[in-house]
N, CA, C and O atoms as a printed pandas DataFrame, in Angstrom:
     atom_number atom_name residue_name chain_id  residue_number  x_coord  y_coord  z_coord
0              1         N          UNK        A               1    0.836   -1.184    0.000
1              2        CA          UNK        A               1    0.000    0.000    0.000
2              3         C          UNK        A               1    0.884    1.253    0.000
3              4         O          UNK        A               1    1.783    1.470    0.812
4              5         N          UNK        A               2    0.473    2.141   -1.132
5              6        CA          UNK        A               2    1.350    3.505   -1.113
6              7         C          UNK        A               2    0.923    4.100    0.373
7              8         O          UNK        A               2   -0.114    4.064    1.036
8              9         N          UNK        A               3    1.944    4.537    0.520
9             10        CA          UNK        A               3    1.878    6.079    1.452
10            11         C          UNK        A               3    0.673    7.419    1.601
11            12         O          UNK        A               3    0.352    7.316    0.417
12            13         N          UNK        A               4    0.094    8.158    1.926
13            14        CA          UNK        A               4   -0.296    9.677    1.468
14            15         C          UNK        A               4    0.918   10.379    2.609
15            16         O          UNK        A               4    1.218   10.090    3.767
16            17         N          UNK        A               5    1.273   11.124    1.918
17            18        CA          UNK        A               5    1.981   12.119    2.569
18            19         C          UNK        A               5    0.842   13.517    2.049
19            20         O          UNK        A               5    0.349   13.818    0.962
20            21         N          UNK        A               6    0.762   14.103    3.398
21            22        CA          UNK        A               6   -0.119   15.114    3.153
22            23         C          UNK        A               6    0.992   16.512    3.168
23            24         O          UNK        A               6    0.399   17.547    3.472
24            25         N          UNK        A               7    2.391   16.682    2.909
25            26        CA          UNK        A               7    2.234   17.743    2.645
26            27         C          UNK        A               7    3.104   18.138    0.854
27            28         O          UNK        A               7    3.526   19.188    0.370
28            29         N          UNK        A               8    3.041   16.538    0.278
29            30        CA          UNK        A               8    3.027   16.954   -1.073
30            31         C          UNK        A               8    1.450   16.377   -2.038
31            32         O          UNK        A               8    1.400   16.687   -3.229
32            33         N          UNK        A               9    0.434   15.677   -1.507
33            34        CA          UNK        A               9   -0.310   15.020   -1.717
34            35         C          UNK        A               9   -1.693   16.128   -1.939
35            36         O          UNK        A               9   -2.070   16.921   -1.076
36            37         N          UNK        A              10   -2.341   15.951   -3.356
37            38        CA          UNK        A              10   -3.459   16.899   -3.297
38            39         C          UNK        A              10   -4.409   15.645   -2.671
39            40         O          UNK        A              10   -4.316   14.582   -3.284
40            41         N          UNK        A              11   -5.232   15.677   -1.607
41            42        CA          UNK        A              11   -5.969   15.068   -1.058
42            43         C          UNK        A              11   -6.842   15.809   -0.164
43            44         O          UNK        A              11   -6.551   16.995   -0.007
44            45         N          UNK        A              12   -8.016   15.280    0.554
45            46        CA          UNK        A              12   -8.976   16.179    0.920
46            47         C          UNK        A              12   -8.367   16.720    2.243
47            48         O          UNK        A              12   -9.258   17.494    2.595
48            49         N          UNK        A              13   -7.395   16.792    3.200
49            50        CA          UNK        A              13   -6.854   17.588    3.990
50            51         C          UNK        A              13   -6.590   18.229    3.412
51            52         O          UNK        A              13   -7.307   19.230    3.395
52            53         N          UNK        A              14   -5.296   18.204    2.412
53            54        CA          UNK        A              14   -4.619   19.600    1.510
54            55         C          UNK        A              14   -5.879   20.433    1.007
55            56         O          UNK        A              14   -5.951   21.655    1.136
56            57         N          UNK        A              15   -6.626   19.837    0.563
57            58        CA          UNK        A              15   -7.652   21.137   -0.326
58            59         C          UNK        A              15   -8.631   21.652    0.949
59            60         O          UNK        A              15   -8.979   22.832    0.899
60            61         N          UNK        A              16   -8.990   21.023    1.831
61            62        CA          UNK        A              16   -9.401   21.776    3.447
62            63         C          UNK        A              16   -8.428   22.688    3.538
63            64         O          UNK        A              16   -8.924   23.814    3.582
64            65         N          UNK        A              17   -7.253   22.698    3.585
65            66        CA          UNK        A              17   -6.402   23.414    3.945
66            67         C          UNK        A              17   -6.276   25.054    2.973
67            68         O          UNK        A              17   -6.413   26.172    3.470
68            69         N          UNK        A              18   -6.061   24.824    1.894
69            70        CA          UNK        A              18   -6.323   25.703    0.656
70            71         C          UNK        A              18   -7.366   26.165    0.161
71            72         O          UNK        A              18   -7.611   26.866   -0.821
72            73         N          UNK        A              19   -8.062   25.609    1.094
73            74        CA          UNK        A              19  -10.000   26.718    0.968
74            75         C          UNK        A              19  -10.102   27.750    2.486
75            76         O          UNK        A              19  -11.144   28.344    2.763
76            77         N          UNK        A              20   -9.001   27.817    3.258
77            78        CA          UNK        A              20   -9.261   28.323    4.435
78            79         C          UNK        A              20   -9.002   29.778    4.064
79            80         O          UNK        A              20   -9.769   30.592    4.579
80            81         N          UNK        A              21   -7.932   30.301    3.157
81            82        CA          UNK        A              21   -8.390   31.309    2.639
82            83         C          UNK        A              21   -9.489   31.704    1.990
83            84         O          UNK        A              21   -9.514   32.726    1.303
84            85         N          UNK        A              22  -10.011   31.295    2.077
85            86        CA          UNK        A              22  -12.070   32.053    1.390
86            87         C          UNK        A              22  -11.982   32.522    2.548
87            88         O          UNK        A              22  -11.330   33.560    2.661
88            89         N          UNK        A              23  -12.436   32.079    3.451
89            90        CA          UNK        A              23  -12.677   32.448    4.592
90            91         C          UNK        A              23  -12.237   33.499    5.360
91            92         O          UNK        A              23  -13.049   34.320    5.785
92            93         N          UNK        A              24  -10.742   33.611    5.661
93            94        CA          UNK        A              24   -9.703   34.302    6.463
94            95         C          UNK        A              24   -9.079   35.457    5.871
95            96         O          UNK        A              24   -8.410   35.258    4.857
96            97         N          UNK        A              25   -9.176   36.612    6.316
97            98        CA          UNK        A              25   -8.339   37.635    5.888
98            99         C          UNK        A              25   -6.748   37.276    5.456
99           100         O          UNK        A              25   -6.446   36.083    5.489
100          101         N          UNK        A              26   -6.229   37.766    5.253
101          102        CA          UNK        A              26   -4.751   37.571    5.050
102          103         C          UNK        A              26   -3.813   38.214    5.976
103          104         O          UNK        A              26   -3.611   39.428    5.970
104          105         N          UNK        A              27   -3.149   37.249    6.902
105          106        CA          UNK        A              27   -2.493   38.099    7.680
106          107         C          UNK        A              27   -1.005   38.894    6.763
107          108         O          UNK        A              27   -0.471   38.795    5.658
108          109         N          UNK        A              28   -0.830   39.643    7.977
109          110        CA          UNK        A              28    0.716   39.714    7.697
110          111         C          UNK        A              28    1.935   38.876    7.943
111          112         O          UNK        A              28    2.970   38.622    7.328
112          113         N          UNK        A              29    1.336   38.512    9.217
113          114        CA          UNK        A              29    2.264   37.729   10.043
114          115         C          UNK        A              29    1.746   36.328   10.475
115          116         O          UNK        A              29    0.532   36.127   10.484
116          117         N          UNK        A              30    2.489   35.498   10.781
117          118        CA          UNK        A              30    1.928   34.006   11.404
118          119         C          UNK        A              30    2.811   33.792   12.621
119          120         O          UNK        A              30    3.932   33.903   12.126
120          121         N          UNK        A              31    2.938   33.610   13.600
121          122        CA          UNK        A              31    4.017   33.325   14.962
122          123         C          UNK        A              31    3.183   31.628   14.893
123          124         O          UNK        A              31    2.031   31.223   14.737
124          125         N          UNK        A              32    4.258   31.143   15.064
125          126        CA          UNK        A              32    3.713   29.184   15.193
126          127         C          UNK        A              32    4.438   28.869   16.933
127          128         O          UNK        A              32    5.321   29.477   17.537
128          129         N          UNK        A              33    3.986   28.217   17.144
129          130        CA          UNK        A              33    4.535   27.867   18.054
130          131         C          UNK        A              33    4.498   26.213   18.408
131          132         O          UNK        A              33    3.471   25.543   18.516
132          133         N          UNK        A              34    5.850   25.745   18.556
133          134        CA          UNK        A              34    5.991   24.391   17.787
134          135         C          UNK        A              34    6.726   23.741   19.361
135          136         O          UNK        A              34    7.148   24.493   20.239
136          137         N          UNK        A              35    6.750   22.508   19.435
137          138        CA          UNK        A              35    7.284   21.590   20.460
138          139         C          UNK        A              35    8.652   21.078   19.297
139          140         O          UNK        A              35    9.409   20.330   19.915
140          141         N          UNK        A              36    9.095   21.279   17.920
141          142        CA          UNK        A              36   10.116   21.232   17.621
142          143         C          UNK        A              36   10.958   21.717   17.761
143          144         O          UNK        A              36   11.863   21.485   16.960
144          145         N          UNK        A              37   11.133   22.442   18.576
145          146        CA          UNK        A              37   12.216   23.067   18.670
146          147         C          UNK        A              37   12.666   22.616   20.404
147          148         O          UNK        A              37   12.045   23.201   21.291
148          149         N          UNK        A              38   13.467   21.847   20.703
149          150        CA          UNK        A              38   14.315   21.444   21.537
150          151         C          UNK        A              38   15.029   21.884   22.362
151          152         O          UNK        A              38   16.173   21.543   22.063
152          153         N          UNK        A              39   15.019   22.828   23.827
153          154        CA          UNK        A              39   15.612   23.865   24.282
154          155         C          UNK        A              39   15.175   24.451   25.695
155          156         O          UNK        A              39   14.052   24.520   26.194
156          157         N          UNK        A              40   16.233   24.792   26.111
157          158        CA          UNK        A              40   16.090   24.933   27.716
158          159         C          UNK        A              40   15.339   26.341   27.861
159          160         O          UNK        A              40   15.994   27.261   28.350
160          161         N          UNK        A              41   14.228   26.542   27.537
161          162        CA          UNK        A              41   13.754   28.112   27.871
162          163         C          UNK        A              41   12.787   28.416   26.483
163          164         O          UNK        A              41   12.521   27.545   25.656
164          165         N          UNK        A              42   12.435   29.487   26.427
165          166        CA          UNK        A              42   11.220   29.648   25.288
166          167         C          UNK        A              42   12.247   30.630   24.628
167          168         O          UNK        A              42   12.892   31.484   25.237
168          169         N          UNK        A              43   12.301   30.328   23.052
169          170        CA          UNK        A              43   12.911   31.353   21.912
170          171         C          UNK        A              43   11.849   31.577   20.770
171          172         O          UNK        A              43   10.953   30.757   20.571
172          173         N          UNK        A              44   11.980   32.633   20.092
173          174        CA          UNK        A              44   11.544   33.234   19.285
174          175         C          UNK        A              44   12.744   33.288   17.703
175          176         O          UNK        A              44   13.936   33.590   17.743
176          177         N          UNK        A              45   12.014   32.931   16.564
177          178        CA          UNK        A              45   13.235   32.856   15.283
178          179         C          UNK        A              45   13.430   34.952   15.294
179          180         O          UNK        A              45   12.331   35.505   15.333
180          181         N          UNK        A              46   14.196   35.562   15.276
181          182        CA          UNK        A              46   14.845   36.592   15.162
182          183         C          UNK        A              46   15.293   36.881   13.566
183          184         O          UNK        A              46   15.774   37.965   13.237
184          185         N          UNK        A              47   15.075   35.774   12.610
185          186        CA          UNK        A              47   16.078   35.402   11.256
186          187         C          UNK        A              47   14.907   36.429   10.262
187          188         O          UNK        A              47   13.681   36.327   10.311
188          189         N          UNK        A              48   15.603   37.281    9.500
189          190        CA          UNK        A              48   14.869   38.068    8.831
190          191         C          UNK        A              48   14.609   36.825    7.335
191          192         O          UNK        A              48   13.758   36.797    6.446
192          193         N          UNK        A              49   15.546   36.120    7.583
193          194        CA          UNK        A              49   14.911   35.035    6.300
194          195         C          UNK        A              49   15.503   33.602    6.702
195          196         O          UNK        A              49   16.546   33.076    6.316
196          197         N          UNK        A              50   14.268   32.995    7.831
197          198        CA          UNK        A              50   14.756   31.895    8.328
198          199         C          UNK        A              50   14.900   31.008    7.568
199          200         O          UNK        A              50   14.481   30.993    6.411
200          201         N          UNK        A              51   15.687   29.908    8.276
201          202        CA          UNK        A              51   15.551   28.329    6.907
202          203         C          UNK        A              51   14.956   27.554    6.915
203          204         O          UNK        A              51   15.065   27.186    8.084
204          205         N          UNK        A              52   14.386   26.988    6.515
205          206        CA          UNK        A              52   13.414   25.642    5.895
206          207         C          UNK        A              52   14.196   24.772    6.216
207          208         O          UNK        A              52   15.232   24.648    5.563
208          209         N          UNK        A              53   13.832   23.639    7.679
209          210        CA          UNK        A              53   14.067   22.784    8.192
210          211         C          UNK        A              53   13.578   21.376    7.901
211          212         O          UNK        A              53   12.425   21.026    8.153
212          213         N          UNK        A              54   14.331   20.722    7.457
213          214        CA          UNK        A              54   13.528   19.509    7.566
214          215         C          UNK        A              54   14.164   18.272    8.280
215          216         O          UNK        A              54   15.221   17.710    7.993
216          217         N          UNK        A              55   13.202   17.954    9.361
217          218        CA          UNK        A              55   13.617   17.684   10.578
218          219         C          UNK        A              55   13.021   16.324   10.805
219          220         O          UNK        A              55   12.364   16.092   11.820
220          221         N          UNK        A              56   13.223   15.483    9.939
221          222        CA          UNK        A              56   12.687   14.507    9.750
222          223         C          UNK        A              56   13.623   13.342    8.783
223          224         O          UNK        A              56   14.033   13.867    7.747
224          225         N          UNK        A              57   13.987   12.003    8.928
225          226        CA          UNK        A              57   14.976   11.483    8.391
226          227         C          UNK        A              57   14.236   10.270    7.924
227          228         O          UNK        A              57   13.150    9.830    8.302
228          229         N          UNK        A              58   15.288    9.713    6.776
229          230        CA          UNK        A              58   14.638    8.611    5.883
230          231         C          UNK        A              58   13.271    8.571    5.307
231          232         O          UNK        A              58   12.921    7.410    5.094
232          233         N          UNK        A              59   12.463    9.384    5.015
233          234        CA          UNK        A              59   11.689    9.747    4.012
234          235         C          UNK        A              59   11.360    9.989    2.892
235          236         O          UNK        A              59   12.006   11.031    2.776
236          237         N          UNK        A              60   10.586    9.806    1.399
237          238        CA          UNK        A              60   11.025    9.848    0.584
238          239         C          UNK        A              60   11.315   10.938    0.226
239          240         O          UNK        A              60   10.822   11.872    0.859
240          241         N          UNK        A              61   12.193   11.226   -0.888
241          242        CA          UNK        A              61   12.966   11.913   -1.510
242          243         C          UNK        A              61   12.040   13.606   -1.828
243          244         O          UNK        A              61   12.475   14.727   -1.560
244          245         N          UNK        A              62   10.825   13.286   -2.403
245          246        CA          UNK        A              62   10.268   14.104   -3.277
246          247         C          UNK        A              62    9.436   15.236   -1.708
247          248         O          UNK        A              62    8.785   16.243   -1.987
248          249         N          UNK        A              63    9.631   14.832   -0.350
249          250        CA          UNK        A              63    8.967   15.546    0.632
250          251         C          UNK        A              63   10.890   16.702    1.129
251          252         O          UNK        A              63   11.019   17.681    1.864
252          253         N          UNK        A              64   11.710   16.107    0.493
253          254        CA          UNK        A              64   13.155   17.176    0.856
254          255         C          UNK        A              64   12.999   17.746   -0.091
255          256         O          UNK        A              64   13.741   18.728   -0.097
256          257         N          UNK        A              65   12.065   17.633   -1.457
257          258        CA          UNK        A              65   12.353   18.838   -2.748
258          259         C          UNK        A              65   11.406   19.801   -2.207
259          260         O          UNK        A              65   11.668   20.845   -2.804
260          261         N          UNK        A              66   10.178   20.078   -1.174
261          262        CA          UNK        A              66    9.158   21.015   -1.100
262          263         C          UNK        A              66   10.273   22.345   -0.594
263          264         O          UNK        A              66   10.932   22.331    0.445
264          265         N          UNK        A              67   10.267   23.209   -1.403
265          266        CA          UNK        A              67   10.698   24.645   -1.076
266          267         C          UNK        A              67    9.400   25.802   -0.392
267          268         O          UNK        A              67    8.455   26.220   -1.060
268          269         N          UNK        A              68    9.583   26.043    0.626
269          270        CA          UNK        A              68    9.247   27.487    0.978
270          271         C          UNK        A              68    9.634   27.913    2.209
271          272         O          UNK        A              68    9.691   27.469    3.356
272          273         N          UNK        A              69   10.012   29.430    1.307
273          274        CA          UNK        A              69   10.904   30.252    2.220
274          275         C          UNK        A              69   10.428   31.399    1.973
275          276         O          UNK        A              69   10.639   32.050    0.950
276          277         N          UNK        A              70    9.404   31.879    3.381
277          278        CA          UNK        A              70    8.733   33.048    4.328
278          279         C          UNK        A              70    9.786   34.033    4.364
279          280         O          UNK        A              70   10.978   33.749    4.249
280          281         N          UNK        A              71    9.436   34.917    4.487
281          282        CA          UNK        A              71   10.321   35.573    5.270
282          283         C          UNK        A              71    9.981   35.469    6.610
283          284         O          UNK        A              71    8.990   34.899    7.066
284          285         N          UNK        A              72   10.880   36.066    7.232
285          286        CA          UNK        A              72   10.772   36.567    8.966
286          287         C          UNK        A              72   10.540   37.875    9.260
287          288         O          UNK        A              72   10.367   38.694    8.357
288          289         N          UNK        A              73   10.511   38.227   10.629
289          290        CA          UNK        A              73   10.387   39.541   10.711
290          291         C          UNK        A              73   11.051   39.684   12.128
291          292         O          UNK        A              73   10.620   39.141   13.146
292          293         N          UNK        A              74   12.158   40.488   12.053
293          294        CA          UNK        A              74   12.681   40.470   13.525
294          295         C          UNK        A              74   12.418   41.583   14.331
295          296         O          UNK        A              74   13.023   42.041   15.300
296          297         N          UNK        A              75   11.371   41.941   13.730
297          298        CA          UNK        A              75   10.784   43.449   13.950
298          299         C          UNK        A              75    9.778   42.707   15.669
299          300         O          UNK        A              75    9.794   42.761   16.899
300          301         N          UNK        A              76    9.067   42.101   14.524
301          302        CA          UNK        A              76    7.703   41.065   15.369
302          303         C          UNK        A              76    8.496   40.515   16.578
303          304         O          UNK        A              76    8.308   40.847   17.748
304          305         N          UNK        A              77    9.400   39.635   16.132
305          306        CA          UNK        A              77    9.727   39.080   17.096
306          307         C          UNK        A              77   10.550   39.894   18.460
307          308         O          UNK        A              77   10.594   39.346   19.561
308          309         N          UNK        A              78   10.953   40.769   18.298
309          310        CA          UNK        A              78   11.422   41.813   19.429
310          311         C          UNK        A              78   10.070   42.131   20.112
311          312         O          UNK        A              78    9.811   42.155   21.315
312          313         N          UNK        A              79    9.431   42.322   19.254
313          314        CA          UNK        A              79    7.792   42.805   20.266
314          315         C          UNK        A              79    7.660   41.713   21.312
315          316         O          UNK        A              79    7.621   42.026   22.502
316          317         N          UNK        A              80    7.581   40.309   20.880
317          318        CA          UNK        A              80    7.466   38.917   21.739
318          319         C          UNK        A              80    7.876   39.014   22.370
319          320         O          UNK        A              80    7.427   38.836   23.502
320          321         N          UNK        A              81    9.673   39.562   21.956
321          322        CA          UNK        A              81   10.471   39.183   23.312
322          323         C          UNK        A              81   10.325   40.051   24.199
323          324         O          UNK        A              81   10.776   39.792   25.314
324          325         N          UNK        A              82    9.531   41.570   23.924
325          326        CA          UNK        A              82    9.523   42.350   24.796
326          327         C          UNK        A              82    8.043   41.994   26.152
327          328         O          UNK        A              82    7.896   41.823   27.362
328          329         N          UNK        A              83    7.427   42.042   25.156
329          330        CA          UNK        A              83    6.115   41.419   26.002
330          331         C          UNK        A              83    5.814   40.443   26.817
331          332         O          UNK        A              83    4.913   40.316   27.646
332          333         N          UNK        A              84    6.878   39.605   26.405
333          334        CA          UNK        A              84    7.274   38.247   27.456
334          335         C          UNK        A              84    8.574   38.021   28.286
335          336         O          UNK        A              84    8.837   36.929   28.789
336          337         N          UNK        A              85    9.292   39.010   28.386
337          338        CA          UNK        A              85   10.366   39.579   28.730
338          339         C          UNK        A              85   10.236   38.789   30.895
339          340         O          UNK        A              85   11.133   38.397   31.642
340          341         N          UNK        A              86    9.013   38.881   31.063
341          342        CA          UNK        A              86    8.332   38.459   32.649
342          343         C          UNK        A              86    8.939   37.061   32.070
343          344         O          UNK        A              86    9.913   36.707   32.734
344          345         N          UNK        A              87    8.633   36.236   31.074
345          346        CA          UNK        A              87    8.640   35.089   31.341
346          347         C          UNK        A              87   10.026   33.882   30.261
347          348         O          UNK        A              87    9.904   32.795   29.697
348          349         N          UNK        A              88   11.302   34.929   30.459
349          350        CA          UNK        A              88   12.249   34.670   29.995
350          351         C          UNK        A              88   12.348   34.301   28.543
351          352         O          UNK        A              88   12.898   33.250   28.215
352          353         N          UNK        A              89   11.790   35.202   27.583
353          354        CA          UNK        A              89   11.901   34.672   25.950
354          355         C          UNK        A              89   13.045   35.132   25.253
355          356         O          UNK        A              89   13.245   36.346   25.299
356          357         N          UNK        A              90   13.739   34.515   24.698
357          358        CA          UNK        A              90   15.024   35.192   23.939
358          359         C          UNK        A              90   14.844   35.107   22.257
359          360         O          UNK        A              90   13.859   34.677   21.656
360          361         N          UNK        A              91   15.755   35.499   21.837
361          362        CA          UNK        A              91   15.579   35.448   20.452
362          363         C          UNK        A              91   16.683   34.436   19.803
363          364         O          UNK        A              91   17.670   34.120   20.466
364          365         N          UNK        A              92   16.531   34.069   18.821
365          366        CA          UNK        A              92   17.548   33.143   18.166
366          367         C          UNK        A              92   17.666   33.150   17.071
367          368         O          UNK        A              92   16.671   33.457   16.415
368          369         N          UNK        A              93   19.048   32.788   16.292
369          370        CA          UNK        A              93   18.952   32.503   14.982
370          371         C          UNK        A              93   18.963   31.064   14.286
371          372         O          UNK        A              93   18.891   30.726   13.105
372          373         N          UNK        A              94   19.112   30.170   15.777
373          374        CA          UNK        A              94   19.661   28.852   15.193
374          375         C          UNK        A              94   18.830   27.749   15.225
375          376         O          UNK        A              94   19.197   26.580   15.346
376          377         N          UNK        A              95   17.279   28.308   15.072
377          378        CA          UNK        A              95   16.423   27.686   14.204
378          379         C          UNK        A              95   15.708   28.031   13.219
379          380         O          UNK        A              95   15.586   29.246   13.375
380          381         N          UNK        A              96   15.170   27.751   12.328
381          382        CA          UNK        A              96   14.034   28.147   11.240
382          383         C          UNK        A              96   12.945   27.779   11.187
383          384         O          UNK        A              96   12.336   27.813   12.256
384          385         N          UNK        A              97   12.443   27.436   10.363
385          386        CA          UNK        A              97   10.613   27.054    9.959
386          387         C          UNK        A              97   10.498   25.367    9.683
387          388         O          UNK        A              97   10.553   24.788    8.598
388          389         N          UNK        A              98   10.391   25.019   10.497
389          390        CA          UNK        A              98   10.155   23.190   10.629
390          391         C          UNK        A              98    9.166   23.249   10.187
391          392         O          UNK        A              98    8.537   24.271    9.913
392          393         N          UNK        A              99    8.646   21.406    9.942
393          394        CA          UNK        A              99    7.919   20.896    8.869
394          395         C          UNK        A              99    6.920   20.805    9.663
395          396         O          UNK        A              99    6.418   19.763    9.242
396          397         N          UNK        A             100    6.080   21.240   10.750
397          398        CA          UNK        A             100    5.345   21.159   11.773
398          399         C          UNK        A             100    4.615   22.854   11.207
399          400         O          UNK        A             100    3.411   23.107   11.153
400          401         N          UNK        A             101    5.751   23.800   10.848
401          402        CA          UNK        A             101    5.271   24.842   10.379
402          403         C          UNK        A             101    4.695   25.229    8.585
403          404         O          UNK        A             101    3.674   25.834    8.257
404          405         N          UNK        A             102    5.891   24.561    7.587
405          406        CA          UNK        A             102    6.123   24.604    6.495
406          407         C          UNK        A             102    4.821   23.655    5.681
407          408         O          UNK        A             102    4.082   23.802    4.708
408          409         N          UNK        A             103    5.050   22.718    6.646
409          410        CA          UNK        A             103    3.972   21.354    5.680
410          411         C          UNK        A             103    2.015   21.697    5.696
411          412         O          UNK        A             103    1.131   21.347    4.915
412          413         N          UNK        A             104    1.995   22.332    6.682
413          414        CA          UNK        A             104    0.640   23.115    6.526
414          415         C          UNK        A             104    0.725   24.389    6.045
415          416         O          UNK        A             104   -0.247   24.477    5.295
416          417         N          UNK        A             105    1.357   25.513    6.030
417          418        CA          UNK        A             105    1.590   27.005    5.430
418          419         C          UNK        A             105    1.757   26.805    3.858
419          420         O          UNK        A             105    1.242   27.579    3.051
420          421         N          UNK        A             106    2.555   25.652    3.479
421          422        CA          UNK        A             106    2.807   25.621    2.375
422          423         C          UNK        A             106    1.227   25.575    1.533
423          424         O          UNK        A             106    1.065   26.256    0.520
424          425         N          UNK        A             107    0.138   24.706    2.081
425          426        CA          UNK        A             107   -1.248   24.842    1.176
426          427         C          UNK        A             107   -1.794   25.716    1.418
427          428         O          UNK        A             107   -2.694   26.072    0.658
428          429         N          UNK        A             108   -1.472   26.509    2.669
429          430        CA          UNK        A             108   -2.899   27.521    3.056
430          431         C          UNK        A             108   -2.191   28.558    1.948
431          432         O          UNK        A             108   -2.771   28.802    0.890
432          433         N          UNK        A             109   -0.554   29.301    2.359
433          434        CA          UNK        A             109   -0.352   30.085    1.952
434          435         C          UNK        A             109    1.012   29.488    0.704
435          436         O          UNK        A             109    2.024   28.953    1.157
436          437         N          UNK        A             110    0.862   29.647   -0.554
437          438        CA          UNK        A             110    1.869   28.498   -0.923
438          439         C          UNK        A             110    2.661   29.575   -1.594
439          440         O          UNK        A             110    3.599   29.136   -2.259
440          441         N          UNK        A             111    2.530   30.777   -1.588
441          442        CA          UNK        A             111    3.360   31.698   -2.034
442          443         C          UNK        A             111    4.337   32.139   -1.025
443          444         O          UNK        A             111    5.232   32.914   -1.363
444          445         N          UNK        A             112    4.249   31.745    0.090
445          446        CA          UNK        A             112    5.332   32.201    0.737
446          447         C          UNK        A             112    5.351   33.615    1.035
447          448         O          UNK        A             112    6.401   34.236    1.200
448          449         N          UNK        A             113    3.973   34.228    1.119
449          450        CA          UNK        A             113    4.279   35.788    1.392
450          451         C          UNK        A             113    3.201   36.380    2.338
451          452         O          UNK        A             113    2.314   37.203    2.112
452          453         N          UNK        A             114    3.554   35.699    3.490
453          454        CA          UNK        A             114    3.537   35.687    4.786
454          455         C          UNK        A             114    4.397   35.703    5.865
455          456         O          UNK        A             114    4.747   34.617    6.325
456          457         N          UNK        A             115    4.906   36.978    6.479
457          458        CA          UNK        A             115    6.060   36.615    7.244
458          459         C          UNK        A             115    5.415   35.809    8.410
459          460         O          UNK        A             115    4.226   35.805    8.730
460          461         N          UNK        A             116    6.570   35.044    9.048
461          462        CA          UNK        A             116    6.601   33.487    9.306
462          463         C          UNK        A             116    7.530   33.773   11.072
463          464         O          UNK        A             116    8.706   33.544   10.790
464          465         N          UNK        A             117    7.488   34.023   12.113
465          466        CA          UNK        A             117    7.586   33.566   13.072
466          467         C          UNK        A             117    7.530   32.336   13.840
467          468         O          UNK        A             117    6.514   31.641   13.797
468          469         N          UNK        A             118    8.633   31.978   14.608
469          470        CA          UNK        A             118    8.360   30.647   15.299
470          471         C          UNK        A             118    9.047   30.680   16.476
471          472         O          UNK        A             118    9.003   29.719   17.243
């Protein structure tokens, strides 16, 4: 039995996913907030053009060709860190946009022109 991988797969999640714009204004911004990221304390991406992580091993081939690359905004993210400043948030550069973030953004928004916080 093949696989579905839902975040190269047109299937009825993906097109749920790509009708949510009817609906939704368009932001500017998206802040995700992910349990991928591995780390003693809460960080914020700071990367005015973070990287496309893929954080996931032995998979097929054609889910490491999906490209998209958000920008960031380290504008946003200083606001976070300021506002949460009570509850120790720092900023970082030494993560990007994991597939927890990328593999759903990619159908809603597949142009990539959404800055992208995480």
């Amino acid at each position: 039995m093949d696989h579905q991988w839902n975040i190269t797969d047109d299937n009825e999640y993906t097109k749920h996913l790509k009708k949510l714009t009817e609906n939704l204004p368009k932001p500017k911004n998206i802040v995700v907030i992910s349990a991928h990221w591995l780390t003693n304390g809460t960080y914020v991406t700071i990367d005015k053009t973070p990287e496309q992580v893929y954080d996931f091993y032995g998979f097929p081939q054609k889910l490491y060709e999906i490209q998209y690359k958000p920008s960031g905004s380290p504008e946003i993210a200083e606001k976070i860190i300021e506002i949460g400043k009570e509850k120790d948030i720092h900023g970082s550069l030494k993560w990007g946009i994991d597939h927890a973030a990328w593999s759903v953004l990619y159908h809603i928004y597949p142009d990539a022109d959404i800055q992208l916080l995480k």
